[in-house]
Each structure stands twice: as structure tokens, then as C-alpha cells.
TORSEPA-125688 format. One line per field, with one value per residue (C-alpha): residue number from 1; residue in three letters; x, y, z. Coordinates in nm, 4 decimals. Each point is the difference from the previous one (the first is absolute). Layout:
BEGIN
i [NUM|...]
aa [Ala|...]
px [X|...]
py [Y|...]
pz [Z|...]
***
This chain:
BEGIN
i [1|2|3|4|5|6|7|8|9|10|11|12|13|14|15|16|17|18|19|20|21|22|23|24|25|26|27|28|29|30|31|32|33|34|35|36|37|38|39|40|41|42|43|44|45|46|47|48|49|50|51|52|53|54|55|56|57|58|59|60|61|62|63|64|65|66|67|68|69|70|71|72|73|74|75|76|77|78|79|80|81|82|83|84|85|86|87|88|89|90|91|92|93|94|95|96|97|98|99|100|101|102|103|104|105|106|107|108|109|110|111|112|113|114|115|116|117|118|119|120|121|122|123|124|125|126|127|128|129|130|131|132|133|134|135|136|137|138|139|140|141|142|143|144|145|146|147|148|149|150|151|152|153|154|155|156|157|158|159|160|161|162|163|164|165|166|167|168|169|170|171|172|173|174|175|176|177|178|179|180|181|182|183|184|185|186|187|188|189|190|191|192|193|194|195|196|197|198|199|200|201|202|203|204|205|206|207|208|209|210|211|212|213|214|215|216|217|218|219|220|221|222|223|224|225|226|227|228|229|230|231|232|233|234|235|236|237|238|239|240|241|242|243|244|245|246|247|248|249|250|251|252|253|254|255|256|257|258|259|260|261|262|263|264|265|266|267|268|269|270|271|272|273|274|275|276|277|278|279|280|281|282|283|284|285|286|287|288|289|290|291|292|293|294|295|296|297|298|299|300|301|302|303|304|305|306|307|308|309|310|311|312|313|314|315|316|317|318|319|320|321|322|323|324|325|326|327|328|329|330|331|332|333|334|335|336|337|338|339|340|341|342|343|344|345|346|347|348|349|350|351|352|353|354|355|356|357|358|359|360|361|362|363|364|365|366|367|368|369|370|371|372|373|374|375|376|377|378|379|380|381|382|383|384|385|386|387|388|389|390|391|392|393|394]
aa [Unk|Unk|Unk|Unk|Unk|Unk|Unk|Unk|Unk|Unk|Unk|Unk|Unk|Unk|Unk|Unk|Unk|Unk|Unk|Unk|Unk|Unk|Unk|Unk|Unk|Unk|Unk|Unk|Unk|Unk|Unk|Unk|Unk|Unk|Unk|Unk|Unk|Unk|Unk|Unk|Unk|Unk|Unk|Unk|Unk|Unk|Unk|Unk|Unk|Unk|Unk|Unk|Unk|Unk|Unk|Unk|Unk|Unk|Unk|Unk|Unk|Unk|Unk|Unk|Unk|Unk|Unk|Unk|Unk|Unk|Unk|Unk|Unk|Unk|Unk|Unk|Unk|Unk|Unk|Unk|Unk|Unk|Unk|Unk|Unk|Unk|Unk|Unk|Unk|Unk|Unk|Unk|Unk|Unk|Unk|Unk|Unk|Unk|Unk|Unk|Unk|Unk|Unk|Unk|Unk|Unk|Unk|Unk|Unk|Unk|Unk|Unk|Unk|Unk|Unk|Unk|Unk|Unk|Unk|Unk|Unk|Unk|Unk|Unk|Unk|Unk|Unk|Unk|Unk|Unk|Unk|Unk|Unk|Unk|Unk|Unk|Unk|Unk|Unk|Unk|Unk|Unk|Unk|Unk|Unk|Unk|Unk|Unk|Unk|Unk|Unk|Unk|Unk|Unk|Unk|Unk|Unk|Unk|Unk|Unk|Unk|Unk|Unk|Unk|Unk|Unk|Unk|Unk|Unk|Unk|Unk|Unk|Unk|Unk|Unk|Unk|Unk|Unk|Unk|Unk|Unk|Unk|Unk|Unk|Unk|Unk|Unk|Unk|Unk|Unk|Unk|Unk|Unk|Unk|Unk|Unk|Unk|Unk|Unk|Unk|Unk|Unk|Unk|Unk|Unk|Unk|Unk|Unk|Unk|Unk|Unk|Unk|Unk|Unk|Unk|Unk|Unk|Unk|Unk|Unk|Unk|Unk|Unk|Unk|Unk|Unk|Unk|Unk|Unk|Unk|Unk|Unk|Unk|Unk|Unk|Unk|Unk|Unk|Unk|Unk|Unk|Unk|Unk|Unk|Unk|Unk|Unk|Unk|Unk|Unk|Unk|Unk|Unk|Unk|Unk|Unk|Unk|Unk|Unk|Unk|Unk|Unk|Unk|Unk|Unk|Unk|Unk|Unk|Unk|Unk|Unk|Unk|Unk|Unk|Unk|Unk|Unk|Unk|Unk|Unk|Unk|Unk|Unk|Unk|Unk|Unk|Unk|Unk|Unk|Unk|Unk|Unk|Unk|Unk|Unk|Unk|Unk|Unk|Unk|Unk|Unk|Unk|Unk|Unk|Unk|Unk|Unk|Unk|Unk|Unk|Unk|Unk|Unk|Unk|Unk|Unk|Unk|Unk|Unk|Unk|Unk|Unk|Unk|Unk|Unk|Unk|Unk|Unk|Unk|Unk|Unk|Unk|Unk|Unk|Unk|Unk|Unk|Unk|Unk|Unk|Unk|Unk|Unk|Unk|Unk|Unk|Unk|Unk|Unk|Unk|Unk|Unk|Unk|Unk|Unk|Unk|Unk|Unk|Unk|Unk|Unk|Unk|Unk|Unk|Unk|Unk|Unk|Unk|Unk|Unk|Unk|Unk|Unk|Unk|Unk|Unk|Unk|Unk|Unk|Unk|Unk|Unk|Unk|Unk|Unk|Unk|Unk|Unk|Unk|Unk|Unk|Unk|Unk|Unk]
px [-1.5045|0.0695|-0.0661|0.1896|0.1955|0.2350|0.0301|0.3391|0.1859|-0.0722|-0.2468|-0.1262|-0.1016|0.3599|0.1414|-0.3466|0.0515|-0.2171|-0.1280|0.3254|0.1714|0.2137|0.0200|-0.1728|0.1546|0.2551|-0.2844|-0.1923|0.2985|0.0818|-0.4069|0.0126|0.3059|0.0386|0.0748|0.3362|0.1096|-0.1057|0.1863|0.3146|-0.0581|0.0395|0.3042|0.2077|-0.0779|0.1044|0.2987|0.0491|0.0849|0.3150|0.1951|-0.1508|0.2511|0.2684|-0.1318|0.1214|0.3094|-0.1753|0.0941|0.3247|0.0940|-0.1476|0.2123|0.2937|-0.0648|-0.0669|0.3603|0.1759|-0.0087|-0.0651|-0.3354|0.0555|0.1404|-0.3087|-0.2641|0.1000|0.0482|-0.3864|-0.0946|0.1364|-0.1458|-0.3626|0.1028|0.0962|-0.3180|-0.1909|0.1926|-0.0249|-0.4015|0.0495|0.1436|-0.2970|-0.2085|0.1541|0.0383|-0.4521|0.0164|0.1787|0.2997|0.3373|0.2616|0.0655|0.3492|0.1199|-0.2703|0.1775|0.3375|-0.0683|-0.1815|0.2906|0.2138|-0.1745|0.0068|0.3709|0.0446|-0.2173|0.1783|0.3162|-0.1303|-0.1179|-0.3561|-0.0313|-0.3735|-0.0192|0.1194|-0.2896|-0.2461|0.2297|0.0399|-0.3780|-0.0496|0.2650|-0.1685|-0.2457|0.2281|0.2371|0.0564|-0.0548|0.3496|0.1312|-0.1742|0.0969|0.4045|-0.0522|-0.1998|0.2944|0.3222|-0.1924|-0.0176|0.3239|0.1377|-0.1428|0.1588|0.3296|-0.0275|-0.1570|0.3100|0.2603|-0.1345|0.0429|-0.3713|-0.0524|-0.1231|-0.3213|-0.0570|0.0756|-0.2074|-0.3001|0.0083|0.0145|-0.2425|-0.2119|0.0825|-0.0211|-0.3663|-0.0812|0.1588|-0.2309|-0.3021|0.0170|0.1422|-0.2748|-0.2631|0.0422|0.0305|-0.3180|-0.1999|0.1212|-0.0810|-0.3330|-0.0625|0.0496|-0.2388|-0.2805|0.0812|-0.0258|-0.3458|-0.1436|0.1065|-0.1864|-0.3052|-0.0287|0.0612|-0.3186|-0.1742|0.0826|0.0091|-0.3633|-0.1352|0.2192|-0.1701|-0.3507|0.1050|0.1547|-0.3237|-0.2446|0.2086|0.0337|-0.3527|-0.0400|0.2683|-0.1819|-0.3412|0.1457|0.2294|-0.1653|-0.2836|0.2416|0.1853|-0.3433|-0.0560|0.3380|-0.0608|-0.3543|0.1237|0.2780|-0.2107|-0.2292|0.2660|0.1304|-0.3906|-0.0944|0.1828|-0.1459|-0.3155|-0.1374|-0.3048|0.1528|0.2432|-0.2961|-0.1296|0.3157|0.0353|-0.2989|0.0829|0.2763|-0.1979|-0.2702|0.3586|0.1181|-0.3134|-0.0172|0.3565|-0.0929|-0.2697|0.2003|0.2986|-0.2702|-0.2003|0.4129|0.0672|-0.3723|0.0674|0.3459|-0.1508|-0.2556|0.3067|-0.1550|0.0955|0.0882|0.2484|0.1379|0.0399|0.1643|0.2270|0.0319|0.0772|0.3001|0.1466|0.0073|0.1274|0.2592|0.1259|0.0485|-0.3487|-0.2115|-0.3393|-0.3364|-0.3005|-0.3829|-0.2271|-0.3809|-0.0814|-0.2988|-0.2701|0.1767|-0.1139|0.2853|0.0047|0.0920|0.2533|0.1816|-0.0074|0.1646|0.2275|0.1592|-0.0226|0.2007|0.2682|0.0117|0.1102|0.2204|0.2346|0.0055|0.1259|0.2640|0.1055|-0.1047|0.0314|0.2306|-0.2797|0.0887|-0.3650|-0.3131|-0.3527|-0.3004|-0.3394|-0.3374|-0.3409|-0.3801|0.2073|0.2237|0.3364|0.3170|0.3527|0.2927|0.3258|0.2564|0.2477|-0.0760|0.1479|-0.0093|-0.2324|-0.1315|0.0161|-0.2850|-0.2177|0.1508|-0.2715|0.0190|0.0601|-0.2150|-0.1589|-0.0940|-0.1319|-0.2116|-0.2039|-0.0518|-0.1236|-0.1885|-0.1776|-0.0907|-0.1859|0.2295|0.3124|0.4189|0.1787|0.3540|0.2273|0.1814|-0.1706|0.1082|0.1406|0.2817|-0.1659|-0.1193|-0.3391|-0.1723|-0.3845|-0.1797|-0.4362|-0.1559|-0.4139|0.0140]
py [0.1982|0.0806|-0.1383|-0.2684|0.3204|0.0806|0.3991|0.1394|0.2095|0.2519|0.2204|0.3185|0.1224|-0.0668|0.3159|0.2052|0.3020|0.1709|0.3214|0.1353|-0.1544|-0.2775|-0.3639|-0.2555|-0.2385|-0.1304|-0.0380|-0.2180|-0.2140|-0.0289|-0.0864|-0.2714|-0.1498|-0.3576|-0.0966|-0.1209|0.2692|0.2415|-0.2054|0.0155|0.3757|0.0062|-0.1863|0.1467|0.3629|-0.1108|-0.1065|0.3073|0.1346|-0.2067|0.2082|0.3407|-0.0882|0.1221|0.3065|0.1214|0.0474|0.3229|0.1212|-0.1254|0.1680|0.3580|-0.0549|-0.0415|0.2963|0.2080|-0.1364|0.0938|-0.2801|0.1785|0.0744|-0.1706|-0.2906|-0.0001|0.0457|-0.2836|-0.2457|0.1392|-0.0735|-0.4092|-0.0571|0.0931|-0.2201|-0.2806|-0.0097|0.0008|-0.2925|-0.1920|0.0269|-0.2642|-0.2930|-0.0993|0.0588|-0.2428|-0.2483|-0.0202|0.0226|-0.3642|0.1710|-0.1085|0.1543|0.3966|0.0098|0.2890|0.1865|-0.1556|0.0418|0.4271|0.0131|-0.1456|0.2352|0.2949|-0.0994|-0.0572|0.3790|0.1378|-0.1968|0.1631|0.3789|-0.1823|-0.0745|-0.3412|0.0094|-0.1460|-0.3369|-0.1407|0.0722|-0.1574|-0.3110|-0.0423|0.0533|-0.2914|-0.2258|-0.1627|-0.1498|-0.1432|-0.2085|0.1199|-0.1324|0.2556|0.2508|-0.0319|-0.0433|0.3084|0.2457|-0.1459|0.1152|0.3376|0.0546|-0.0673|0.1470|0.3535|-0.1077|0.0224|0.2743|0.2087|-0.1484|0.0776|0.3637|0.0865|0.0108|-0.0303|-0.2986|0.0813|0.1295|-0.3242|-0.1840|0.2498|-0.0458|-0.3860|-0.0586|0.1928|-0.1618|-0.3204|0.1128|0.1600|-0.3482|-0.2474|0.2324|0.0040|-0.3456|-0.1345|0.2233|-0.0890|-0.3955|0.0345|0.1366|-0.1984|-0.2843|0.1341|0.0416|-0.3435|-0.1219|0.2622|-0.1572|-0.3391|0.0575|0.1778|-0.3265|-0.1803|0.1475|0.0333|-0.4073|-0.0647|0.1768|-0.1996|-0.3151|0.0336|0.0411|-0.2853|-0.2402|0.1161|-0.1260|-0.3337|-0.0538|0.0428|-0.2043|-0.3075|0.0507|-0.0674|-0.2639|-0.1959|0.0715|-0.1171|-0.1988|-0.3030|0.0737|0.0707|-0.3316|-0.1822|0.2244|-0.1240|-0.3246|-0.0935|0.2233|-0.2747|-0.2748|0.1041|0.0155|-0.2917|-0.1809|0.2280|-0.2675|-0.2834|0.0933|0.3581|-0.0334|-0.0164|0.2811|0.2118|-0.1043|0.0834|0.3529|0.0518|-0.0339|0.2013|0.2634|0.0149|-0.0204|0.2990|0.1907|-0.1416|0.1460|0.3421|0.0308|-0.0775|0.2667|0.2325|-0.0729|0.0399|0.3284|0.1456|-0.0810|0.0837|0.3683|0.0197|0.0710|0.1387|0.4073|0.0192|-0.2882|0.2465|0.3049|-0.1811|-0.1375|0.3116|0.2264|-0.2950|0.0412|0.3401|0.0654|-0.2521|0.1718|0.3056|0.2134|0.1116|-0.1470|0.0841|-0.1849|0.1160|-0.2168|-0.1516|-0.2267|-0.1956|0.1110|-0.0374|-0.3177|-0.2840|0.0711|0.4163|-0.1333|-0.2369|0.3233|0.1998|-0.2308|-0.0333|0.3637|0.0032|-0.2426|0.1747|0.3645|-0.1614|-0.1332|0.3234|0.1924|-0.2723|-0.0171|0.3507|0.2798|0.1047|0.0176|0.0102|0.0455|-0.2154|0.0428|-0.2456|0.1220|-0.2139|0.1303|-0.0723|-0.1220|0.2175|-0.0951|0.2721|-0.0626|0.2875|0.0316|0.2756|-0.1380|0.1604|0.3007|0.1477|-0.1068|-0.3851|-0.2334|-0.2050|-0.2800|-0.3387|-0.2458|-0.2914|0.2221|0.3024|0.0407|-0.3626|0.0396|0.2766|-0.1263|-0.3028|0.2939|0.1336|-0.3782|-0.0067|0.3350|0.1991|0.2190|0.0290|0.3259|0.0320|0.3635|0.2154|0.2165|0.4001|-0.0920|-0.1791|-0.3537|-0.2915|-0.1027|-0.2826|-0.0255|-0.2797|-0.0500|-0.2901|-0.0952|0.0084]
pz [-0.3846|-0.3592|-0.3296|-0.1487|-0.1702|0.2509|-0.0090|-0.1423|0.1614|-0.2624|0.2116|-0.1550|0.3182|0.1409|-0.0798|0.1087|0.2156|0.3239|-0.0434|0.1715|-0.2925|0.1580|-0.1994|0.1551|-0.1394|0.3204|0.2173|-0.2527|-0.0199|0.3424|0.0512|-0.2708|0.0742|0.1049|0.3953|-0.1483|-0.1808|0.3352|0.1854|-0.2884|0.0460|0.3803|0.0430|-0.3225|0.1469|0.3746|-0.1458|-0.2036|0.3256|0.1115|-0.3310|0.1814|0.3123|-0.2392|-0.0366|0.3509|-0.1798|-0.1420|0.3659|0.0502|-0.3424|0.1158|0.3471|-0.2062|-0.2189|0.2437|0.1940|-0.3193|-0.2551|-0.3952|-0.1377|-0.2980|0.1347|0.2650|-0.2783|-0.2174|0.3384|0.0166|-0.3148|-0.0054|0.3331|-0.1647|-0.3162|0.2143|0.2258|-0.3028|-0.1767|0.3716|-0.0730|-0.2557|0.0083|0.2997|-0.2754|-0.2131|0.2745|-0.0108|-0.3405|0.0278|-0.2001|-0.0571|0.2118|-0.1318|0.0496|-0.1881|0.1582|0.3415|-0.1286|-0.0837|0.3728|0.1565|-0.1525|0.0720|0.3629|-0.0117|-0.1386|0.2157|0.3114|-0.1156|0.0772|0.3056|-0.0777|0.1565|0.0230|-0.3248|0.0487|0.2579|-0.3243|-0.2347|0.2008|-0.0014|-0.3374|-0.0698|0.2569|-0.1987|-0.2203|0.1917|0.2931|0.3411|0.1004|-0.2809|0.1273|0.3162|-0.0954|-0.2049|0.2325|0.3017|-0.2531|-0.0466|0.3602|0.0583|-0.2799|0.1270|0.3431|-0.1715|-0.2075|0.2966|0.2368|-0.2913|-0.0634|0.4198|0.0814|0.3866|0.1351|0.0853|-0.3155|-0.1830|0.2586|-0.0792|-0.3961|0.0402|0.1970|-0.2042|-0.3226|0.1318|0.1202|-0.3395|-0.2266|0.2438|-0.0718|-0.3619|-0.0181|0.1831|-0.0966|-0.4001|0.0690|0.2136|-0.2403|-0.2602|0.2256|0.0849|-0.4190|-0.0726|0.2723|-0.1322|-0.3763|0.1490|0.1616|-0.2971|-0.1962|0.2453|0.0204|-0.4120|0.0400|0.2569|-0.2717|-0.2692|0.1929|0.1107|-0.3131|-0.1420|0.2958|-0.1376|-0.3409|0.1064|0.2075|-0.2498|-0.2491|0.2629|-0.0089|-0.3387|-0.0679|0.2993|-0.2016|-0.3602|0.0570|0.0255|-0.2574|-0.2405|0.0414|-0.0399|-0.2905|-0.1499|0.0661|-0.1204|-0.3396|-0.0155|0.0440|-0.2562|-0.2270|0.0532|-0.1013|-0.2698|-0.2891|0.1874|0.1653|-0.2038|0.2394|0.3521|-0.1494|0.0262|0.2823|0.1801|-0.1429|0.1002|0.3787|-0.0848|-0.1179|0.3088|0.1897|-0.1608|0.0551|0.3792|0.0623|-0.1597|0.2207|0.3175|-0.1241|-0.0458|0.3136|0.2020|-0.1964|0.1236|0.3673|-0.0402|-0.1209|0.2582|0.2340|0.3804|0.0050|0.3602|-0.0684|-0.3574|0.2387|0.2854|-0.2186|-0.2214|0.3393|0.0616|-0.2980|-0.0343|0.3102|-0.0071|-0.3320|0.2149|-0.0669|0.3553|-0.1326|0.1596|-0.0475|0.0874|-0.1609|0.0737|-0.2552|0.1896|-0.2262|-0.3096|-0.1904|-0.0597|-0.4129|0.1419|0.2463|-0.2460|-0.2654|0.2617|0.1126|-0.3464|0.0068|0.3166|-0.0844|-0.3656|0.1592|0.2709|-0.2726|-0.2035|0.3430|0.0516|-0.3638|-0.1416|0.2949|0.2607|0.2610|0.3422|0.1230|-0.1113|0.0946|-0.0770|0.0604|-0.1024|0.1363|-0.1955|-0.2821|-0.0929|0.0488|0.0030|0.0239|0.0004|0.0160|0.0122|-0.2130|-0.3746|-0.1360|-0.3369|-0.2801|-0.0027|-0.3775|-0.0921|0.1828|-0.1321|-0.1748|0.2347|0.3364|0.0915|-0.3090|-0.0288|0.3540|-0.0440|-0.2845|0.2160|0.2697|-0.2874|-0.0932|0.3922|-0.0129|0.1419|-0.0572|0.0580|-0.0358|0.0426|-0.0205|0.2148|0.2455|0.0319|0.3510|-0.1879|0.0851|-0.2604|0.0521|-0.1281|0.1096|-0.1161|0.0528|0.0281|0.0766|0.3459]
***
């Protein structure tokens, strides 16, 4: 749970080094990041390996050096096939991004592969069919990866290669252009599901506080509503006397006045109960939301002894920190703790340096704390948590 100041990503302590010297800075990353983005991580770097297939050509090219073909001519097939896996690393990329289709970037892959097929480095095209396949039809890709295949048939039955040796390479392409092929559209696949549930959970989120609102304002429209009408109404009706009756003018504000004050007293009487929420309800609820929004929650808490103006202060306590780790952190771990009074809540989802309390969130809260008798800290712990303990008179 953090402030209403959402940390930057600005960190001072994001470039601090160990005692051996080495920047720390990866590791704080990778410990702050969000479930989505490890999940981006995972399946962009398993897919970094479908381009890697090309590298066997490395091999094939030292065979063929070593059978006779020229060094130069051997070095610079080298050198593409290393440009080309690393250009195949990209257009995935752009394909989570939500990008438009890189076709130049396609376009100079493609090419590469076709030079490198013509010193007989085929290995290239399985890689460069997956990086085309997430922007285009599966049908394509299938018509395409088929007239490569059989295009190497030819060339290999044109150039005299023995049977079995034809049989050998396409087979092995074939096996090599359904890996990469399927590999790339099943992550992609697998990406836009993750996206999708991330959406969802962010939505249960808002959608339960969004219920909490509409209930307390049916509340009040069913508590005003009708006052107000009779407020409208007398007012009207004393209008309508004041040129012909001064007297029973009066009278009638006057009921409109003790109606006024009655109402006030009811909206005030609604708000109070409304406060004086039950704490056991606050956490159960608090633990629902928080782990429908993705973040483990644990919850130890005896609040028998506390007296009900403590447990409505920590309730609104509660409820005030779970909405600053759902809108203000990247927590994926949340624990609630409330023994004699003395309520703490953490969270591992700060890092760097925190802004400011806001005036009508946990600065508004703690002088509230404060009126009570007790106390509310909030800052981050040297574990790399955020901490916000809050005391109340047991």
C-alpha cells in the first residue's frame, strides 16, 4: 500500500551496487514488476527462441567451409544469419505491443533468408515464417511455409541430390516451420488471454468499489427523497398564501423549517451508522477484493476487545489502504495484522521514494486517528515493504 503519490520510476536506489560492485538495479525491476508485465517477459523471451533455430546454420556454414566453399563468402553468410535472427526477435515484439504490421522489417528478414537459402542455408526460413505469422492469416501461412517446402524439393531434385537426402532435409524443415509457426501463434495466443485476465481482474476492482458507491447513494436517495419533495412542496404552498394569508405563510414555513431540521437529523443519524461499518465485515470484504484484483492477501486479526468507535476507526483505516494498493502499488502480496489495537497492514509493492499524504486520504485519516487518541504512520520499511500501522484505544 502506498500513498496516494504513486512512486516514479525514478529510483535513486535503482542503479545501487553490492559490495562486489554489480548494479542492482535488474533485480529490483524484475521484483517490482507487475504479474502482467512478468508474464509479457516470459512469453517474448520463449519466443526469442524460435529465431535461435536459424542459428544451426552457423554449422551447416562451417561444414561447407571446411568441404571447400571460400572464407569470405562463408564469413559474410555468417554474419547475415546473426543479423537476421536478431531482426526475427522483433516483429513478436511489436505484435504485444498491439503494433501495426512491420513490414519492411519483414520484407529485409525475408530477404536475408532468401540469400542465405541460396548458399544453402535453409534453416532460416522456419524462423522467418514465424516471425510473419502474427500478421497474417493462418491459411497464408500455411500456403507459404507448403511452396517453401516444395520449392527446396525442386531445387534439391534439380541440383542431383539423392533421394534420401531430399527426404531427410524436408522432413526436417517441415518439422522446424510447424515448430516456429506454432510456437509464435501460441504464445501470441497465450498473451492475449494473460492481457484479457489482467483487464478483468483490474475491472472486479473497480466494479466493487463502484457497487459500494451506488449502495450508499440508494441509501440516501431512499432517505431524501421523499423529505425533500415535502420540503418542496410545503415551500410552494407557502408561497402561494403569503399575498393572501401573511400569517398561515408563516405558519407553513415554519413546518418547513422543523422539516428541514428533521431531515438533517435523519441524514446525519444514516451517515453515523453508515460509518460505524462492522470490521470483520471491512476485512472480509477487503481480503475479496484484493485478491480478486490479483494480490495473495493474509489476514490475522482479533478485534473482540476493541470497542465499536476503535473498530469503525480501523475499518476506515482498512478500506483507506486497500484502495491505495489497488490504485497506487504494484503489490502482489498484502498482509493485515490487528492485535490490542494496533492495526498493521504491508505490502510489497513500493519501490523508490514515496510523494506526500493527500489531505482528504491518509493524512485526513490520521488526524482523525490523532482526534481518537491514537496514531497512523505510513512509509516504506528497509525490507523494501510499505507499512502503514495505525493505534487505536484498545
Amino acid at each position: 500500500m502506498t500513498p496516494t503519490t504513486e512512486a516514479g520510476p525514478t529510483n535513486p536506489e535503482a542503479g545501487a551496487t553490492t559490495g562486489d560492485g554489480v548494479r542492482m538495479w535488474p533485480l529490483r525491476r524484475l521484483r517490482t514488476a507487475t504479474k502482467l508485465d512478468k508474464v509479457r517477459w516470459l512469453i517474448v523471451y520463449s519466443t526469442d527462441l524460435v529465431p535461435l533455430v536459424s542459428l544451426i546454420g552457423l554449422y551447416a556454414l562451417y561444414l561447407q567451409w571446411q568441404a571447400g566453399m571460400p572464407p569470405a563468402l562463408a564469413g559474410g553468410a555468417a554474419v547475415l544469419l546473426v543479423v537476421f535472427a536478431a531482426l526475427c526477435t522483433r516483429p513478436f515484439r511489436v505484435a504485444v505491443r498491439g503494433g501495426p504490421r512491420p513490414t519492411a522489417l519483414l520484407a529485409v528478414s525475408g530477404a536475408l533468408a532468401l540469400l542465405l537459402a541460396v548458399v544453402a542455408v535453409v534453416w532460416a526460413l522456419p524462423s522467418w515464417l514465424g516471425a510473419l505469422t502474427p500478421f497474417v492469416r493462418m491459411r497464408t501461412i500455411v500456403a507459404v511455409s507448403t511452396g517453401s517446402i516444395v520449392l527446396l524439393a525442386l531445387i534439391g531434385a534439380l541440383s542431383g541430390a539423392r533421394l534420401t537426402d531430399m527426404l531427410a532435409l524436408v522432413a526436417a524443415m517441415t518439422f522446424l516451420t510447424v515448430v516456429a509457426v506454432g510456437a509464435t501463434g501460441a504464445n501470441l495466443k497465450l498473451w492475449r488471454l494473460a492481457h484479457e485476465a489482467h483487464e478483468g481482474e483490474e475491472a472486479l476492482a473497480r466494479l466493487a468499489v463502484s457497487e459500494e458507491r451506488l449502495r450508499f447513494a440508494r441509501d440516501l436517495n431512499d432517505l431524501l427523497g421523499q423529505s425533500l419533495t415535502d420540503v418542496a412542496a410545503r415551500a410552494g404552498h407557502a408561497e402561494e398564501r403569503l399575498g393572501v394569508d401573511p400569517e398561515a405563510a408563516a405558519a407553513e414555513m415554519f413546518e418547513v423549517r422543523d422539516l428541514a431540521r428533521r431531515s438533517l437529523r435523519e441524514v446525519r443519524a444514516v451517515v453515523q451508522n453508515y460509518r460505524a461499518v462492522d470490521l470483520d465485515e471491512v476485512l472480509a470484504s477487503v481480503r475479496a477484493v484484493l485478491e480478486a484484483a490479483g494480490v495473495r492477501c493474509a489476514v490475522r486479526a482479533d478485534t473482540a476487545a476493541l470497542s465499536p468507535e476503535s473498530r469503525t476507526l480501523l475499518a476506515t483505516v482498512v478500506r483507506e489502504g486497500a484502495t491505495n494498493v489497488l490504485k497506487h502499488s504494484r503489490a502482489e502480496r498484502c498482509e493485515i495484522r490487528i492485535e490490542d489495537g494496533v492495526l498493521e497492514m504491508s505490502n510489497d509493492g513500493v519501490s523508490g521514494p514515496v510523494g506526500r499524504h493527500a489531505p482528504n486520504g491518509l493524512a485526513g485519516l490520521a488526524e482523525r486517528v490523532r482526534a481518537a487518541g491514537g496514531s497512523l504512520e505510513a512509509a516504506p520499511t528497509p525490507e523494501g515493504r510499505y507499512l502503514l500501522r495505525a493505534t487505536v484505544p484498545a
